[in-house]
DOTI-936348 format. One record per residue: residue number from 1; chain; x, y, z of N, C-alpha, C in turn. Coordinates in steps of 0.05 Angstrom, whole numbers, plus 32768, in hexadecimal, padded with zeros to 4 digits. Layout:
% residues N
R  ronu  pado  n.xx  n.yy  n.zz  ca.xx  ca.yy  ca.zz  c.xx  c.yy  c.zz
R   NUM     A     X     Y     Z      X      Y      Z     X     Y     Z
...
END
This chain:
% residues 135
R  ronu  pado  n.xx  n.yy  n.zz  ca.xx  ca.yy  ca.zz  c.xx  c.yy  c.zz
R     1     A  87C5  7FF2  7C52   87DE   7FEB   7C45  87EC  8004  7C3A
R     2     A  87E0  8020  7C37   87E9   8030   7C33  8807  803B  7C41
R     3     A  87FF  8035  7C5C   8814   803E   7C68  882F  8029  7C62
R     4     A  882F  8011  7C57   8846   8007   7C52  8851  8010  7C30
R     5     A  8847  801E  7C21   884E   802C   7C09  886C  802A  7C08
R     6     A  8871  803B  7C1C   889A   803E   7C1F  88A3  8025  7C1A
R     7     A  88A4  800E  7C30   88AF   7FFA   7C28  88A5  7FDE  7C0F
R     8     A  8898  7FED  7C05   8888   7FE0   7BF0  889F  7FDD  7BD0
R     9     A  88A1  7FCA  7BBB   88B6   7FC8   7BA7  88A5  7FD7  7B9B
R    10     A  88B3  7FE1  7B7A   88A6   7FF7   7B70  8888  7FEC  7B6B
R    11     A  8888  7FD4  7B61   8865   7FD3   7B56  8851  7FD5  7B73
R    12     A  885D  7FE0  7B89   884F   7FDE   7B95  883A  7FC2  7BA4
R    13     A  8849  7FAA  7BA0   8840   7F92   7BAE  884B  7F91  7BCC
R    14     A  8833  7F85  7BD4   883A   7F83   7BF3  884F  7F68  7BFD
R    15     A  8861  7F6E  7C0E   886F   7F4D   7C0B  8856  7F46  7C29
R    16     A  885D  7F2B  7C2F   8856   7F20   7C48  8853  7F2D  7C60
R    17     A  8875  7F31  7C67   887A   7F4C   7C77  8864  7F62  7C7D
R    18     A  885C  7F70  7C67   8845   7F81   7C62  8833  7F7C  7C6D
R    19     A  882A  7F5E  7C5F   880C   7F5A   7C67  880A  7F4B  7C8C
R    20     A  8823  7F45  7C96   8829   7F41   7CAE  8826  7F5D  7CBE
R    21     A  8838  7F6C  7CC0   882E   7F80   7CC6  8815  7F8D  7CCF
R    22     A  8806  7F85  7CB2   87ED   7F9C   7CAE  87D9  7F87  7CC3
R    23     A  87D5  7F72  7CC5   87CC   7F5D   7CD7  87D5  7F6B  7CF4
R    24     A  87EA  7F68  7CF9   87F0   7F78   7D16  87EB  7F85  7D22
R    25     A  87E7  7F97  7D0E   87DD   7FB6   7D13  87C2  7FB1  7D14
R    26     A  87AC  7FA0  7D01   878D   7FAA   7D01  8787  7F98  7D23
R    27     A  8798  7F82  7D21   878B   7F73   7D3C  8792  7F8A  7D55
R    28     A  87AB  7F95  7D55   87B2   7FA8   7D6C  879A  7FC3  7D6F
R    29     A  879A  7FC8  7D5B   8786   7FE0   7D55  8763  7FCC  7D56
R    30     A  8762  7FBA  7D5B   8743   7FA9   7D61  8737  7FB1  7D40
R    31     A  8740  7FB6  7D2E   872F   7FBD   7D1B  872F  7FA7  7D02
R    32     A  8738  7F8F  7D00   8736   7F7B   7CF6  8716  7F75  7CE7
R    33     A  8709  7F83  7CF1   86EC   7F7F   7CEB  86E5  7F93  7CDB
R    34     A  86F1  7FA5  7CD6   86F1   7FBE   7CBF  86FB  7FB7  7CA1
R    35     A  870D  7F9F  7C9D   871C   7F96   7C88  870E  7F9D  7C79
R    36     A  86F3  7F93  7C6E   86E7   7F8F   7C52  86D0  7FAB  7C55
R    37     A  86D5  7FB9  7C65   86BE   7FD5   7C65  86C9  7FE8  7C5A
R    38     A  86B9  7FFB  7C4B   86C4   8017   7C3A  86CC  8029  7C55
R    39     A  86DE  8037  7C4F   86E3   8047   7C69  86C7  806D  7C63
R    40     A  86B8  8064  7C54   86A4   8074   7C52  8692  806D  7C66
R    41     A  868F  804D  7C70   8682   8044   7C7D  8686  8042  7C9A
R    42     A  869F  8052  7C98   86A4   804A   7CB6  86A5  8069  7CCB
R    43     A  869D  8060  7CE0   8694   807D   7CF7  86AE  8088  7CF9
R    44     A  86AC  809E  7D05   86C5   80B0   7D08  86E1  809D  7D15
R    45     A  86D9  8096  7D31   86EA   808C   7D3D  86FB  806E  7D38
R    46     A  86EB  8061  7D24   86F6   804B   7D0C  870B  8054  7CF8
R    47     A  86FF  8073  7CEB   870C   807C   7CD7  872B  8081  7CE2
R    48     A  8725  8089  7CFA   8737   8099   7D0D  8755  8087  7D0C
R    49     A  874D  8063  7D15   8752   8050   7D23  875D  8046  7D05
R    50     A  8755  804A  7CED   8762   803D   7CD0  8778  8053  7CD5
R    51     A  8774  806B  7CCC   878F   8084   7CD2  87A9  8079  7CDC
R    52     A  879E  806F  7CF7   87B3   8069   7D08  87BE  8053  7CFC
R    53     A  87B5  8043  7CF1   87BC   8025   7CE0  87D3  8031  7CD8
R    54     A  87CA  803E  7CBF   87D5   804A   7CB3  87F0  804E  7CB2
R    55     A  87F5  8061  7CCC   880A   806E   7CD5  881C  8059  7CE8
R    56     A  880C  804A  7CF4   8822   8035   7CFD  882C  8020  7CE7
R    57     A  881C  8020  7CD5   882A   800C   7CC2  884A  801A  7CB5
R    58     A  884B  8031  7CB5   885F   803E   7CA9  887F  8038  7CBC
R    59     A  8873  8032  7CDA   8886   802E   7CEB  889E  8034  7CED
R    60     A  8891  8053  7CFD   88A1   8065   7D01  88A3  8066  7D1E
R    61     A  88BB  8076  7D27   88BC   8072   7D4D  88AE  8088  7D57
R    62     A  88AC  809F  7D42   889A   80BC   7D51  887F  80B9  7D39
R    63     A  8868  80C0  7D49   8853   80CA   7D40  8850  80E2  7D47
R    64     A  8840  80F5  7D37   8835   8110   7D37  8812  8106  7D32
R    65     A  880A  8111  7D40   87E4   8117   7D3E  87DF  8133  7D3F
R    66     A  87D7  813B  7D2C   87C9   8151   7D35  87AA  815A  7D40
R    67     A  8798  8151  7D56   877A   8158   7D55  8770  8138  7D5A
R    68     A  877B  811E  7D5D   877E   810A   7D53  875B  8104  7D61
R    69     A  8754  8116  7D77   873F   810D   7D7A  8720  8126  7D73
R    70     A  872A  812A  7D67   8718   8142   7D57  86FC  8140  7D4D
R    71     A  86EB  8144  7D53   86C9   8137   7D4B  86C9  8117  7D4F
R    72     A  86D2  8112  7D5F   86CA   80F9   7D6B  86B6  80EF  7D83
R    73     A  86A6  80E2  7D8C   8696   80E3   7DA6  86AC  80DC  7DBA
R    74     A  86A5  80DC  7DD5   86B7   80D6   7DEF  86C4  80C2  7DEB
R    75     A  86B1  80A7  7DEF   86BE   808E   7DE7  86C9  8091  7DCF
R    76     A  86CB  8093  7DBA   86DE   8092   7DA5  86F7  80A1  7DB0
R    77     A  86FB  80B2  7DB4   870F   80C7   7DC3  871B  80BC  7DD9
R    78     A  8718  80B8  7DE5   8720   80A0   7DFC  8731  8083  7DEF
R    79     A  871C  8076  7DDD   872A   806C   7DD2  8745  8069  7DC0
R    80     A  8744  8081  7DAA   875E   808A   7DA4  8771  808A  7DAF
R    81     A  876F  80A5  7DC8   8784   80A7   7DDA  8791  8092  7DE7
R    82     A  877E  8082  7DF0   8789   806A   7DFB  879A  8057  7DF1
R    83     A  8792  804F  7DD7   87A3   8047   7DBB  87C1  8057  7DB8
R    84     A  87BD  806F  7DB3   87DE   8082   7DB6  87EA  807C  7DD3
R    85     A  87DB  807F  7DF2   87E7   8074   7DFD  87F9  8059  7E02
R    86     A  87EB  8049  7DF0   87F3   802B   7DED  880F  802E  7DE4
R    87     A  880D  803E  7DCB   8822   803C   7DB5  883C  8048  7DC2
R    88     A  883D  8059  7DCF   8852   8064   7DEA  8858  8052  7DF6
R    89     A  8846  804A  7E0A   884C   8041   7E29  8861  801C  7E1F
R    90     A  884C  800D  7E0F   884F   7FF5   7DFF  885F  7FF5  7DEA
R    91     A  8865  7FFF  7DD9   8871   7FFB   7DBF  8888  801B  7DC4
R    92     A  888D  8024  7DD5   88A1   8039   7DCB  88A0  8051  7DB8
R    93     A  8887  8056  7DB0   8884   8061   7DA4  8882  807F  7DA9
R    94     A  8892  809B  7DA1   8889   80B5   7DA6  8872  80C0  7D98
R    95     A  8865  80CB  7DAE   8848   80D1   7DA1  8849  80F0  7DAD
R    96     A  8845  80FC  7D8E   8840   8115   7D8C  8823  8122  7D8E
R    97     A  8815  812E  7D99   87FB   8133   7D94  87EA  8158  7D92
R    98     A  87E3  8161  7D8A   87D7   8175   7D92  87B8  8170  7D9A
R    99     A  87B3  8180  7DAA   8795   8186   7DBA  8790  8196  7DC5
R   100     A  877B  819A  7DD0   876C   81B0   7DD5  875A  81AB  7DE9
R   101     A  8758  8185  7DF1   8745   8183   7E0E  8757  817E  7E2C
R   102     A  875D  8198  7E2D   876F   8196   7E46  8766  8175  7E5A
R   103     A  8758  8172  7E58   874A   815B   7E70  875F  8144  7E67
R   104     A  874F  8137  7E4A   875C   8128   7E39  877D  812B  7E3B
R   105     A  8786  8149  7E36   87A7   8146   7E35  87A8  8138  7E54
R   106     A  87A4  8144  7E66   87A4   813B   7E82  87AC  8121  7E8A
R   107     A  8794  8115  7E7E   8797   80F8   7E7F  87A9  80DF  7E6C
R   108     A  87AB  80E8  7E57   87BB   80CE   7E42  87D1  80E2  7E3C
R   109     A  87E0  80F8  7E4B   87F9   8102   7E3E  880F  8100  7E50
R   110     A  881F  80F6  7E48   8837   80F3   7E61  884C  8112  7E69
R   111     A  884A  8121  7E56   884D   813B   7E57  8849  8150  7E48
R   112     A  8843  816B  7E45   882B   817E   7E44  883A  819C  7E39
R   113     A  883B  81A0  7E1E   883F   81B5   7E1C  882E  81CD  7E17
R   114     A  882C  81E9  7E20   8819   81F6   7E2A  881C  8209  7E19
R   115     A  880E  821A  7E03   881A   822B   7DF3  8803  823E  7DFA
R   116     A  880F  8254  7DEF   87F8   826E   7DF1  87FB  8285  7DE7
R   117     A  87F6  828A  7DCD   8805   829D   7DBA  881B  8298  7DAC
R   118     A  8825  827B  7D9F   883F   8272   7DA1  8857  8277  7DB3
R   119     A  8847  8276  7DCC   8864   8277   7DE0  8858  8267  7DF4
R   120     A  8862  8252  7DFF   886F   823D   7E0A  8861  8246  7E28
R   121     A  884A  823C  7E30   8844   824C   7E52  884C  823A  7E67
R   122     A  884B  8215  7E5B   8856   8205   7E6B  8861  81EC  7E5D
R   123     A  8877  81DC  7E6C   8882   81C4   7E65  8887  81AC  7E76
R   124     A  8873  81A1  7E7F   8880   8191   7E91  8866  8172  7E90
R   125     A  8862  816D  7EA8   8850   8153   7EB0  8838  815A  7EB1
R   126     A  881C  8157  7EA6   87FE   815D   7EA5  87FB  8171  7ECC
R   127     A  8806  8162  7ED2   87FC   816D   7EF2  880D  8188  7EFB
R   128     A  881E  818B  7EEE   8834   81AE   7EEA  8828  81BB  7EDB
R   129     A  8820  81B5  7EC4   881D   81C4   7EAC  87FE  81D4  7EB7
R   130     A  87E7  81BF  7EB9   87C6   81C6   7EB6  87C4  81CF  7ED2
R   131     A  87C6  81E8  7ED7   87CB   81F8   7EED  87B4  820E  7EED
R   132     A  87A2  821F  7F00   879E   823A   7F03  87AD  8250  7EEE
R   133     A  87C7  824D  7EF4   87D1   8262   7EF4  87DB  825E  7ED3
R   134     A  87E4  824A  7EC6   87E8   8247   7EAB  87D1  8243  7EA0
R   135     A  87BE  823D  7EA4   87A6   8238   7E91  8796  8255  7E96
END
């Protein structure tokens, strides 16, 4: 519920709306089953998957991630990505990301910017960019 704060009246009560929302989001995100758990209790890639709650509840048209899959196992990482892909391909959403597993960008990025020293080595489609000669 955090992420609906903004449209929240000052005392901070949630209207309907809110709690509509926040329903949408935990069933979309499969995490409905996390409701009543401390997020102390929950594994990386759960913690990961509340984040994202989070930030879609704010419902905005661009996201930024930075690392989004960072100390996570494969399957959790996979998972994520797949989720940000969703939020693109399905809902319109711009998804900003930084990384560092070329493979991963490869696969869930629709296009690839290549930096190296802060200067720009490529810009285009995973299959232009992850080259011999740029990497």
């Amino acid at each position: 519920m955090f992420g609906r704060f903004p449209y929240m009246n000052m005392l901070k009560i949630p209207s309907k709306y809110d709690y509509k929302t926040i329903d949408e989001i935990m069933e979309f995100l499969s995490i409905t089953d996390l409701l009543e758990r401390k997020i102390t209790e929950l594994s990386g890639g759960e913690k990961q998957k509340v984040l994202i709650a989070q930030v879609l509840a704010q419902e905005t048209d661009i996201i930024i991630f930075d690392e989004p899959t960072s100390h996570l196992d494969i399957g959790s990482q996979n998972s994520i990505l797949s989720i940000l892909r969703d939020l693109n391909e399905k809902y319109n959403k711009t998804i900003i990301i930084t990384i560092h597993d070329l493979n991963a960008a490869g696969e869930f990025c629709n296009k690839l910017l290549l930096l190296e020293n802060d200067s720009v080595c490529g810009c285009a489609i995973p299959k232009e960019v992850l080259n011999d000669k740029d990497i």
